[in-house]
C-alpha positions as CSV (number, residue, x, y, z in Angstrom):
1,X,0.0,0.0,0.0
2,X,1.5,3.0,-1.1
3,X,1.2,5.5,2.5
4,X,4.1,8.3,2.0
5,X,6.0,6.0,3.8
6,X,9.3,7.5,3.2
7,X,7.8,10.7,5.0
8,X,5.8,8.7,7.5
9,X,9.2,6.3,8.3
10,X,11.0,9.7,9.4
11,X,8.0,11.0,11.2
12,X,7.8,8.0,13.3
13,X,11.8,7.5,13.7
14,X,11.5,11.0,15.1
15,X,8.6,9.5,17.4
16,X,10.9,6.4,18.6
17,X,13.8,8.9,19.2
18,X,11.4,10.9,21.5
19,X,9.9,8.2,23.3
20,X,13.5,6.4,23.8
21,X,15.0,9.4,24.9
22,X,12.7,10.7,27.4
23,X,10.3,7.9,28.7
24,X,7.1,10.3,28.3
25,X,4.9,8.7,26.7
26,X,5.1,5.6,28.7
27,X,2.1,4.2,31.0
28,X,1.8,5.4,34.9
29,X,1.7,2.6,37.4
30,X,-2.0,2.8,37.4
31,X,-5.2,2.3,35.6
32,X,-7.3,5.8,35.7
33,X,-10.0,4.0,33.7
34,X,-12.6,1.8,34.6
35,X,-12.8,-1.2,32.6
36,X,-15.7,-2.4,30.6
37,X,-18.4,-4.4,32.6
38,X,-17.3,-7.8,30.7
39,X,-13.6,-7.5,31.7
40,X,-13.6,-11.1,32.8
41,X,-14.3,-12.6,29.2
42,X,-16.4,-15.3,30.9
43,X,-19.9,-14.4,29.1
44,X,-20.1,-15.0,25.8
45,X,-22.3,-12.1,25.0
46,X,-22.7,-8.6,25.7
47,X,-26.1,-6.8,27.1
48,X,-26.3,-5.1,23.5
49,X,-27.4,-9.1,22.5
50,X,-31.3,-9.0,21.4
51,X,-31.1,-5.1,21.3
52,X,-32.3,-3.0,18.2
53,X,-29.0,-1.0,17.7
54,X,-28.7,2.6,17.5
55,X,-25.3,2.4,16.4
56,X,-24.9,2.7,12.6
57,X,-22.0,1.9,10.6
58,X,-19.7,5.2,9.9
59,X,-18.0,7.9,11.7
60,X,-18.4,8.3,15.4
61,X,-17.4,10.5,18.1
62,X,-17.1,10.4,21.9
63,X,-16.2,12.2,25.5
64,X,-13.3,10.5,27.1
65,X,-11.0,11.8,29.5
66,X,-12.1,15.4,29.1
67,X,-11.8,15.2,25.1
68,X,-13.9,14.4,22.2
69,X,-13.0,11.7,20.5
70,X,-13.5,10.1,16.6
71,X,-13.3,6.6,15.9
72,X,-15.0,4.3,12.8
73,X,-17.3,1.7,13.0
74,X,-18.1,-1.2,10.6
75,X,-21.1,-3.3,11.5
76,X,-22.0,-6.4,9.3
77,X,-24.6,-6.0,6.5
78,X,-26.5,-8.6,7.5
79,X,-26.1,-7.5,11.4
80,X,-28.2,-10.0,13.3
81,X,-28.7,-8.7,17.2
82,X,-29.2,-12.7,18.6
83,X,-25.6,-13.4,17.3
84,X,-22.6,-12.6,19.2
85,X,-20.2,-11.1,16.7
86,X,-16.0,-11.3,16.7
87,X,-14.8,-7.4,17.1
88,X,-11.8,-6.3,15.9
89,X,-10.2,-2.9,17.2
90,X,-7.4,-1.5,14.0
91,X,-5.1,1.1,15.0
92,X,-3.7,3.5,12.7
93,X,-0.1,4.1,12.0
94,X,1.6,7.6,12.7
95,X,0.3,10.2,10.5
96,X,-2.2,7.7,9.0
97,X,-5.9,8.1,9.7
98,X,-9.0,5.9,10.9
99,X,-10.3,6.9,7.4
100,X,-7.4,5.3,5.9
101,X,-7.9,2.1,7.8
102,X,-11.5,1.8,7.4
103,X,-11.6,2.5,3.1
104,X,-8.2,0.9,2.4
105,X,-6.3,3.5,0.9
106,X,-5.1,3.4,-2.4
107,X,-5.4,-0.2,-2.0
108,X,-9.1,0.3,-1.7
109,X,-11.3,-2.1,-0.1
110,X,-9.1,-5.0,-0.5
111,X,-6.7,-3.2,2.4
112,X,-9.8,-2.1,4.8
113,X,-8.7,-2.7,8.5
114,X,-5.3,-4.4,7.3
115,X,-7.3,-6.4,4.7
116,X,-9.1,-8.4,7.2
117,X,-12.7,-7.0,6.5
118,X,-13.2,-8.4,3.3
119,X,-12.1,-12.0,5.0
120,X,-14.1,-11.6,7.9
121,X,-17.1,-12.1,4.8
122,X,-19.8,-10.0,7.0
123,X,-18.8,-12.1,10.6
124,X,-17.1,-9.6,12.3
125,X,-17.1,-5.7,14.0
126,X,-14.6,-3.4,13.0
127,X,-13.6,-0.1,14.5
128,X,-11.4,2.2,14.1
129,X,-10.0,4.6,16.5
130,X,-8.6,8.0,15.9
131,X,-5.6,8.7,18.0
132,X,-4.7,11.9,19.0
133,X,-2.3,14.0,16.9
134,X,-2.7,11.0,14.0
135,X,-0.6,9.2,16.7
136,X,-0.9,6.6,20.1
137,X,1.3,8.8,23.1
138,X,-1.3,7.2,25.4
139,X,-0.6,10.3,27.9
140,X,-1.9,9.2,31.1
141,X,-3.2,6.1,29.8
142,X,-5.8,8.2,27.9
143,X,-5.4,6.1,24.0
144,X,-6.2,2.6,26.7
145,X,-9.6,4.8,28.3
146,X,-10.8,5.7,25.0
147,X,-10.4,1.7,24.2
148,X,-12.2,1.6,27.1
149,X,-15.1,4.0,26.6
150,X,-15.7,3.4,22.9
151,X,-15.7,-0.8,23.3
152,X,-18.3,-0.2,26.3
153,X,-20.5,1.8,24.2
154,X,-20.1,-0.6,21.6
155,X,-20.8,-3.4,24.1
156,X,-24.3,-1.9,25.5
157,X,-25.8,-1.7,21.8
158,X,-24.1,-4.6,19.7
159,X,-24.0,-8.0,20.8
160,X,-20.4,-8.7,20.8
161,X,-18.7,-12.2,21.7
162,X,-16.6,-11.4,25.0
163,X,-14.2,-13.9,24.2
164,X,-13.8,-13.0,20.5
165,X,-12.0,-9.7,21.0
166,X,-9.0,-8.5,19.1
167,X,-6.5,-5.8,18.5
168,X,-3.9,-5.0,15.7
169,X,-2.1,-2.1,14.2
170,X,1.3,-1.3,12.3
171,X,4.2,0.7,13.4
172,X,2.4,3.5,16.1
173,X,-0.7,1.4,16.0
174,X,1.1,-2.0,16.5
175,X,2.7,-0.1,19.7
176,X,-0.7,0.7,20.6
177,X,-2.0,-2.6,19.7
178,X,1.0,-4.4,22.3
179,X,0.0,-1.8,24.9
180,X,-3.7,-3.5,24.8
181,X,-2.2,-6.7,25.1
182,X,0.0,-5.7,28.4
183,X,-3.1,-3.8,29.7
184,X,-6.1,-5.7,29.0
185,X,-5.1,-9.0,29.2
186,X,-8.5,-10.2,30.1
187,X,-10.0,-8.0,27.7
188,X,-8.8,-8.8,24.2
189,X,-8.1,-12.8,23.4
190,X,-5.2,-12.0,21.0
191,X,-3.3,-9.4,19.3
192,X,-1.5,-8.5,16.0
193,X,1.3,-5.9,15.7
194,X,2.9,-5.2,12.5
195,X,6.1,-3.5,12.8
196,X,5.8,-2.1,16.2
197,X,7.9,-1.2,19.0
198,X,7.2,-0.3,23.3
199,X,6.1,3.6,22.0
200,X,2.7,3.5,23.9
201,X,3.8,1.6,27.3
202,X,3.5,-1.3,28.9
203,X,1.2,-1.1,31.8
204,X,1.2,-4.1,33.5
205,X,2.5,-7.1,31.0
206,X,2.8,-9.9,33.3
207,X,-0.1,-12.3,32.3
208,X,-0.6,-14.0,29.0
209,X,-2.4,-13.2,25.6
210,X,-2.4,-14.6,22.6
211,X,0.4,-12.9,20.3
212,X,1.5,-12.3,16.6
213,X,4.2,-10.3,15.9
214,X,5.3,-9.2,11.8
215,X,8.4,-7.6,11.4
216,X,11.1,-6.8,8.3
217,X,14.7,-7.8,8.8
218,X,15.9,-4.2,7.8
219,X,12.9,-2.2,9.4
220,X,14.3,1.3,9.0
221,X,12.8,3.0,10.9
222,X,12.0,0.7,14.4
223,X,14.6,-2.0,14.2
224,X,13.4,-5.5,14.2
225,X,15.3,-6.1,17.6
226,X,12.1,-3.8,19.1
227,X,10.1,-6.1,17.5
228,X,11.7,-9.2,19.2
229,X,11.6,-7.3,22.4
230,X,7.7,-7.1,22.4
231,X,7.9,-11.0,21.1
232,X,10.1,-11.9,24.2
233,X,7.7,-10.8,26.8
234,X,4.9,-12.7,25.6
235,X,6.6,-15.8,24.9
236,X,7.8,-15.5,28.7
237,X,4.1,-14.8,29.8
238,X,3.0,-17.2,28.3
239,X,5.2,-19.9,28.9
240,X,6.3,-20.2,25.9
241,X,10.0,-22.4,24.8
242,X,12.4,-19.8,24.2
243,X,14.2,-19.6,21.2
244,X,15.8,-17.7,18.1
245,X,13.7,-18.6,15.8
246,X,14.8,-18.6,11.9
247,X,14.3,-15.1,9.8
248,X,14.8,-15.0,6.2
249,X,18.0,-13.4,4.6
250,X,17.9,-10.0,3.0
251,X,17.8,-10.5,-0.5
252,X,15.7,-13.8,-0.5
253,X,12.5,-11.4,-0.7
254,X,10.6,-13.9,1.7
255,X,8.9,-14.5,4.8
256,X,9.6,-16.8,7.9
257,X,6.7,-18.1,9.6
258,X,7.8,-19.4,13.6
259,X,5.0,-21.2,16.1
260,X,6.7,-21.0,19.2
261,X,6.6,-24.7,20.7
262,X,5.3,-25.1,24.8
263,X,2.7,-22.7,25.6
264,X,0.2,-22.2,27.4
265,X,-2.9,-24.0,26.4
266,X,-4.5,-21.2,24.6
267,X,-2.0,-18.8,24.6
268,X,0.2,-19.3,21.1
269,X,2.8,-16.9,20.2
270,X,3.8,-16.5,16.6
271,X,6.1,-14.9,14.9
272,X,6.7,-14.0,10.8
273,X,10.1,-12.2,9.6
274,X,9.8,-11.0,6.1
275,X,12.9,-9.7,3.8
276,X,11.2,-5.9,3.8
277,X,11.4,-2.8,5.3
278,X,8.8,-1.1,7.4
279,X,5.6,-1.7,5.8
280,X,2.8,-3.9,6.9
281,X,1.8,-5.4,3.2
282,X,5.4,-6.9,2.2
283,X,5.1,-9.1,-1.2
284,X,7.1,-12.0,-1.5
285,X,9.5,-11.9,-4.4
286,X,8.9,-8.4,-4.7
287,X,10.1,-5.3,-3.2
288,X,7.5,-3.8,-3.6
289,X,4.4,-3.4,-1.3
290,X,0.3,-4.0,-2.3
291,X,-2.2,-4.6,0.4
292,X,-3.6,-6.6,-2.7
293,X,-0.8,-9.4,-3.1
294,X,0.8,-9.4,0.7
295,X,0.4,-12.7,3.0
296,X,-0.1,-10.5,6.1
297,X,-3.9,-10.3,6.0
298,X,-4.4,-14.1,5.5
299,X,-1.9,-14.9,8.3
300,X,-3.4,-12.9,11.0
301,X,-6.7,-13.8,10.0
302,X,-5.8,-17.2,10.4
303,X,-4.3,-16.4,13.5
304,X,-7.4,-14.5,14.9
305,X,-10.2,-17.2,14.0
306,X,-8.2,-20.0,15.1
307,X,-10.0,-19.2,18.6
308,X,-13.2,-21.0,19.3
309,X,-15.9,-18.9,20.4
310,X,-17.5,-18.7,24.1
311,X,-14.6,-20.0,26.1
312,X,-12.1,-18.2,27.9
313,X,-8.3,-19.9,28.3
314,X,-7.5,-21.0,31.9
315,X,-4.9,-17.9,33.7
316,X,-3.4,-20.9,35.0
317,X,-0.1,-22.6,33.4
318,X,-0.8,-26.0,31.3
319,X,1.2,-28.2,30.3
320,X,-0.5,-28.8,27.5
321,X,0.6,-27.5,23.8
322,X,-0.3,-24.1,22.6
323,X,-3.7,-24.0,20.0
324,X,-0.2,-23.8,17.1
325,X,1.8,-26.2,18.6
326,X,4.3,-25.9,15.9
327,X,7.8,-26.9,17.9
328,X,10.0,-25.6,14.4
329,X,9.6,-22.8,11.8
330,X,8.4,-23.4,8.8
331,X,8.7,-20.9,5.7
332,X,5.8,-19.6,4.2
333,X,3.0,-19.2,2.3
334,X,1.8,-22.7,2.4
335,X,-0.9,-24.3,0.9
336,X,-1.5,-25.5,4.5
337,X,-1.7,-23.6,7.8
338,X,0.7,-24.3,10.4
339,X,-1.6,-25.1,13.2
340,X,-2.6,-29.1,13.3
341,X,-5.2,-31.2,12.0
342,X,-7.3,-33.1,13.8
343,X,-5.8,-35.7,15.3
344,X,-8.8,-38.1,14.4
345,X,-7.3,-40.7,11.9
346,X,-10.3,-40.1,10.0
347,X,-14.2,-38.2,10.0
348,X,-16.5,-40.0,11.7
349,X,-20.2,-39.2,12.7
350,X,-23.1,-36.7,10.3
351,X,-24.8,-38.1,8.3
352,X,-22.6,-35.5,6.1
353,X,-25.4,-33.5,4.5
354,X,-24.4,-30.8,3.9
355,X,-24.8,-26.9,2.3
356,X,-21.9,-24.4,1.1
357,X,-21.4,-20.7,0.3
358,X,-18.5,-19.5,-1.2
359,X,-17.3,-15.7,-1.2
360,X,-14.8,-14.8,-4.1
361,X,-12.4,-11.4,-3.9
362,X,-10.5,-10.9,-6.6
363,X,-8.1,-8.6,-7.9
364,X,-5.5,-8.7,-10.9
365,X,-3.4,-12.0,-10.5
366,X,-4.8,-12.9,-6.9
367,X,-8.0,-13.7,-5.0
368,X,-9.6,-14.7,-1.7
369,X,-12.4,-17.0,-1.1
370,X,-14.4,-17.5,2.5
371,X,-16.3,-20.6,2.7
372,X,-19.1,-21.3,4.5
373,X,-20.2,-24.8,5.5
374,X,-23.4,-25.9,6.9
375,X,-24.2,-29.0,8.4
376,X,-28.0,-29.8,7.4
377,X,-28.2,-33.5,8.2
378,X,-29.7,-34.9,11.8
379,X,-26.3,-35.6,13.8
380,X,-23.1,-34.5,14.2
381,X,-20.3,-34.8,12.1
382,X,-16.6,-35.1,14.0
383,X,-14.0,-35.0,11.8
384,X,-14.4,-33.5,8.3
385,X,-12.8,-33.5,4.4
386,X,-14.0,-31.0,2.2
387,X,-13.7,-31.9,-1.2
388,X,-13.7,-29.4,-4.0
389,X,-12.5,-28.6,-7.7
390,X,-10.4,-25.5,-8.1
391,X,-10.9,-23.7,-11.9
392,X,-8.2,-24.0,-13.9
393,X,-5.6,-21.3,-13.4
394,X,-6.2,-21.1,-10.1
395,X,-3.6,-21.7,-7.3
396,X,-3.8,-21.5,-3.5
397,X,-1.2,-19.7,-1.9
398,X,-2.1,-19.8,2.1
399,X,-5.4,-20.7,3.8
400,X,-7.1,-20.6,7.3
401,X,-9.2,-23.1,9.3
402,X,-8.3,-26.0,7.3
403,X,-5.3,-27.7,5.8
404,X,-5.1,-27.7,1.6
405,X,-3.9,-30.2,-0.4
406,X,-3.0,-30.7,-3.2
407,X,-2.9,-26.4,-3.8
408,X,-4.6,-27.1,-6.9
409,X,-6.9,-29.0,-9.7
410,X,-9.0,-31.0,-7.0
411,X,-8.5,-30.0,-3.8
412,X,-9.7,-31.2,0.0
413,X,-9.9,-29.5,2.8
414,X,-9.3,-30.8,6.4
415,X,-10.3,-29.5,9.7
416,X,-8.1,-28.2,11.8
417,X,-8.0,-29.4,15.7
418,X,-10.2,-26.6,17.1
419,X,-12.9,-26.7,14.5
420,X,-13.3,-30.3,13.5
421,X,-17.0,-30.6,15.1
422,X,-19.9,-29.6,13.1
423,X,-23.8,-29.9,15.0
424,X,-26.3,-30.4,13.1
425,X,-27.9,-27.0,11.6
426,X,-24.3,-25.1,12.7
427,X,-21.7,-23.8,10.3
428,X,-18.3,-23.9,10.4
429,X,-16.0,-20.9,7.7
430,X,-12.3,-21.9,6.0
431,X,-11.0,-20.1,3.5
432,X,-7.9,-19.5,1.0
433,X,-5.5,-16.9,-0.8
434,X,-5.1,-17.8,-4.0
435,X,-3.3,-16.8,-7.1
436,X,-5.5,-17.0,-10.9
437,X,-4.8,-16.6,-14.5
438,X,-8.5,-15.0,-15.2
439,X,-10.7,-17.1,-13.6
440,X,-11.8,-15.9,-10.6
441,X,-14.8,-18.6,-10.4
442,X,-16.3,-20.8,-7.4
443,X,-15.1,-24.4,-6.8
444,X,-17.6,-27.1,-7.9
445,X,-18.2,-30.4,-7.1
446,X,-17.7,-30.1,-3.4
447,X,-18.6,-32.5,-1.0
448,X,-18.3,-33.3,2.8
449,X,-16.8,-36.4,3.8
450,X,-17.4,-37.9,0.4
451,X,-21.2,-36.7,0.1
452,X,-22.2,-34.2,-2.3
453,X,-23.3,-30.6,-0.8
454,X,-26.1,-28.5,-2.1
455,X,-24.1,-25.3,-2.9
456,X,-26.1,-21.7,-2.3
């Protein structure tokens, strides 16, 4: 995505140099703000459930610590108040805009919210905050209040799933995005941060939270060794196996993909080096950057919806493996995630009836595609294959939710270990990234565990 970035990599090396120098713009001791009524992530739903929202999607503004504030919201188009919904906060970069996030840029929609809205296929909350001089100081913890205030308001309208809450950003908003994750632990169930570094605190930081960190080798502008710092305190936290994992070489023009091995039940840490600069939409084999062609968006989807909805991870250590138990890196893209299949030696149960929807993005060489399946017979189906025929031309570069193989021609799907339990009438999403030669069409011939699915 094309942001100024020369200009904006200065602005926010200047930013670093001030925060380094002088400790301002780090977090007090204390929390000023009260935390939202649902801070302990045990309900599933939020009082807004079965409520006819006043909220619309669009610009917003609000009274937090003595200011008024901006921020963006995105509500599904199909919005259904009985169903808790995923929520994602996106933080800006410095000098960069809510309005930025929220339309994509000059990426355009493809990009919105770091290209996860157009995955999310209408399941998922998106907002947008504004921060304060286009950046995220978080003077007095006011950035973390206005989280605070805006995510309550959100909550007492929208039905929102307590344990589906996110946060991400790049650069200043990554910062922003790692404070969350040291302040809110109970709050949000995992975070992103592209490119970010400790510029907007670190109040508290000593219990775990689900955590993906992106970073360039040659970041020029907040070095990747910032990056490994934030890393390094949640792979402590959450009892994670230390290591160095493996990064790319500069010159290879790839990325590096790590699943840290021993956490916490619940709490994985992950890691992905890329050959690049500071940006958060590198392109393998390319210098280059495109919100359109980068791997980013599918990863962190992929790392976001790996989390089952309505339960909360234990505080307490486990010994059992982390939800990407992963013990090496692996280089990606894949045509397969990292996390594990099922260990079920094969499906078992349903009757396998079945109905799919399929949701195709495409843009010049590349597409993405959100599928929705739908179990319709009378009993449950535990471990699934989803068979399908790719068009010709067509390629799949990374997926979530389910392992692919082969990556083209006629493909089949497996569930993962979190997902691989279908009730009757419920419906479980995978999708993929996928490169094309001009068709951009659906897959036919799909079928569930060798039975033929009606497709919608």
């Amino acid at each position: 995505m094309k942001l100024r970035q020369r200009s904006i990599f200065t602005a926010v090396a200047a930013a670093a140099l001030l925060v380094l120098a002088s400790g301002r713009m780090a977090l007090s001791d204390s929390l000023g703000a009260a935390t939202p009524s649902s801070a302990s992530a045990v309900a599933a739903a939020t009082s807004g459930c079965g409520k006819t929202p006043t909220l619309r999607s669009g610009s917003q503004t609000i009274t937090t610590s003595g200011k008024s504030r901006s921020w963006i919201l995105r509500i599904p188009d199909n919005y259904d108040n009985n169903r808790p919904y995923r929520l994602i906060f996106a933080y800006h970069w410095l000098n960069g805009t809510a309005q930025i996030v929220d339309s994509g840029g000059s990426d355009g929609s493809v990009w919105a919210y770091y290209g996860l809205k157009q995955l999310s296929n209408n399941s998922t909350i998106f907002i947008a905050p504004q921060g304060i001089n286009n950046g995220w100081g978080n003077s007095n913890n006011e950035d973390l209040t206005f989280t605070d205030d805006v995510l309550r308001l959100v909550e007492n309208d929208l039905c929102v799933d307590t344990t589906q809450r996110f946060a991400m950003g790049w650069s200043y908003g990554g910062s922003m995005s790692f404070a969350v994750a040291c302040a809110r632990p109970t709050i949000f169930r995992a975070v992103a941060v592209y490119s970010g570094a400790q510029l907007s605190g670190c109040n508290g930081g000593t219990q775990p939270v689900a955590y993906m960190g992106i970073h360039g080798t040659h970041d020029s502008v907040l070095n990747i060794s910032m990056g490994r710092q934030l890393r390094d305190k949640f792979v402590s936290n959450n009892g994670c196996t230390p290591t160095s994992p493996r990064e790319p070489a500069q010159g290879s023009l790839t990325h590096i993909i790590t699943n840290y091995s021993g956490c916490r039940a619940g709490y994985p840490v992950v890691w992905a080096a890329f050959d690049g600069d500071h940006t958060p939409s590198p392109n393998d084999g390319s210098t280059s950057t495109s919100g359109a062609r980068t791997w980013t968006s599918a990863e962190v989807w992929k790392f976001f919806t790996q989390f089952q909805s309505g339960t909360s991870p234990s505080p307490s250590p486990s010994a059992s493996p982390s939800a990407s138990p992963s013990a090496s890196p692996s280089a990606s893209p894949s045509a397969s995630p990292s996390a594990s299949p099922s260990p079920s030696a094969s499906p078992s149960g349903g009757s396998g009836a079945c109905r799919v929807s399929a949701t195709v993005n495409a843009w010049n060489e590349g597409l993405t595609e959100q599928i929705a399946i739908t179990n319709t017979g009378s009993s449950t189906v535990n471990g699934w294959s989803l068979t399908f025929t790719l068009p010709g031309g067509q390629t799949i570069t990374n997926g979530w939710n389910a392992t692919y193989s082969p990556s083209s021609g006629q493909v089949t799907a497996r569930n993962m270990s979190y997902n691989g339990t279908i009730a009757p009438g419920s419906t479980t999403e995978i999708g993929f990234q996928a490169t094309h030669t001009g068709n951009t069409g659906k897959p036919t011939a799909i079928s569930l565990n060798g039975n033929p699915c009606t497709i919608a």
